[in-house]
C-alpha positions as CSV (number, residue, x, y, z in Angstrom):
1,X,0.0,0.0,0.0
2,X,3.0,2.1,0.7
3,X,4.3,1.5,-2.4
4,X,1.0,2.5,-4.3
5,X,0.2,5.7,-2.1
6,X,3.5,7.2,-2.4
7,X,5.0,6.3,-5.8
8,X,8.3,6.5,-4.3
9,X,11.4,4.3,-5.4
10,X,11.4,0.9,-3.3
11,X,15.1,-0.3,-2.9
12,X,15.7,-4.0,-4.1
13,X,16.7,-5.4,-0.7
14,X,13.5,-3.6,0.5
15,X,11.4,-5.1,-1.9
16,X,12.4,-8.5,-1.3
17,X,12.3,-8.0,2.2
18,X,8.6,-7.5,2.3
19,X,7.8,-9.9,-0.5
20,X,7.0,-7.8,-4.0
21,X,10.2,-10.0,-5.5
22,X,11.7,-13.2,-4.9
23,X,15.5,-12.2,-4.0
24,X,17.7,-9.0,-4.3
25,X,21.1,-9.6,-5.7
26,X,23.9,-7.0,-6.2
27,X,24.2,-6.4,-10.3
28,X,27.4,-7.7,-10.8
29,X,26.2,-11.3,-9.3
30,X,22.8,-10.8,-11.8
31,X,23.8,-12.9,-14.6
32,X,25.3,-15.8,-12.3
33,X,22.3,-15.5,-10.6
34,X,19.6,-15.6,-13.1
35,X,21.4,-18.4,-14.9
36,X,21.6,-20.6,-11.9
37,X,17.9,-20.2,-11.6
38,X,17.4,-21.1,-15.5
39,X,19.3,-24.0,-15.2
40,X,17.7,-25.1,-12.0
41,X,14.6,-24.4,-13.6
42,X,15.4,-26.2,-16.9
43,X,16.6,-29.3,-14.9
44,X,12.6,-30.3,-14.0
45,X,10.3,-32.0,-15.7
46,X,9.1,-29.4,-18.1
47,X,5.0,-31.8,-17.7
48,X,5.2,-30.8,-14.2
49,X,6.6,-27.1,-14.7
50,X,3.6,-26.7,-17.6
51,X,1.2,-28.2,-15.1
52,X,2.3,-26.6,-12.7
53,X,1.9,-23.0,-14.1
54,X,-1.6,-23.6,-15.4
55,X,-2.5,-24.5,-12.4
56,X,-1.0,-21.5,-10.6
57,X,-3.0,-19.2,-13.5
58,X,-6.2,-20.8,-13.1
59,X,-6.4,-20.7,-9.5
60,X,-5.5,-17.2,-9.2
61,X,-8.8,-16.1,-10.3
62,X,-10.9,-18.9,-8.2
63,X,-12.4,-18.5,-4.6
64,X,-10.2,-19.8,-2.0
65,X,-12.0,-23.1,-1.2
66,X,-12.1,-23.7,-4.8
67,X,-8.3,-22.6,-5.6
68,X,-7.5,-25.3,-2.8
69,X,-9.6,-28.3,-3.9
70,X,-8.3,-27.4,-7.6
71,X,-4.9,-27.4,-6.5
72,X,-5.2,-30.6,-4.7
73,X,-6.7,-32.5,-7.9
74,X,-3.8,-31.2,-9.6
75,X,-1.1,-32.6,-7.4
76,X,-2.8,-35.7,-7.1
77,X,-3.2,-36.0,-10.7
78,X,0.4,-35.1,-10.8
79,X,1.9,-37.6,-8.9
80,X,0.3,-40.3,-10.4
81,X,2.5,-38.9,-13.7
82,X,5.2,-41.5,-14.4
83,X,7.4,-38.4,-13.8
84,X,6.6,-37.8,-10.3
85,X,7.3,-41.5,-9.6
86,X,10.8,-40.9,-11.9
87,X,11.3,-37.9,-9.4
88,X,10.8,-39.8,-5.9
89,X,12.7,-42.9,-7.5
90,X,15.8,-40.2,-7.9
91,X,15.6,-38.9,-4.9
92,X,15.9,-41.8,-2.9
93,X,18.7,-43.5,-5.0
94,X,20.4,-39.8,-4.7
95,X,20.7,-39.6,-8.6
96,X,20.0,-37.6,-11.2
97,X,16.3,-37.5,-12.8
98,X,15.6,-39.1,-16.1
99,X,12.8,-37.3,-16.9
100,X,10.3,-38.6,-20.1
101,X,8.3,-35.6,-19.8
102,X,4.9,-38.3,-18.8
């Protein structure tokens, strides 16, 4: 509200301190740090990140006893994926995923 009354500049670290971005990082770290995120990002199964982001969309707009029940059907429906068992399978053997995108 502060932000929207007073139209003033909020600093980075601020920002991030009260939750309108994720992290704050000093400029010269920026490309290290978005990369790392990329890659981390580009290491899932891209089923679950597309799932995933529907869902997010959809239930943005739904009341919250309905976002909540959607979102469970989705995770349900999710780990039932051959990728979610893939995922779980990798974690417990401490291995890398091999994901088939199912």
């Amino acid at each position: 509200m502060e932000m929207l009354l007073t139209a003033d500049m909020t600093p980075a670290a601020r920002a991030a301190e009260i939750g309108v971005i994720n992290r704050a990082v000093p400029a010269e770290a920026l490309q290290a740090s978005t990369m790392d995120m990329a890659r981390k990002i580009a290491s899932k199964s891209s089923m679950t990140l597309a799932t995933s982001k529907r869902a997010f969309y959809a239930q943005r707009e739904m009341p919250l006893t309905q976002a909540y029940e959607y979102a469970s059907n989705v995770m349900v429906e999710n780990m039932l994926a051959n990728d979610a068992k893939e995922g779980i399978g990798a974690f417990i053997e401490k291995r890398t995923p091999q994901w088939q995108d199912a």
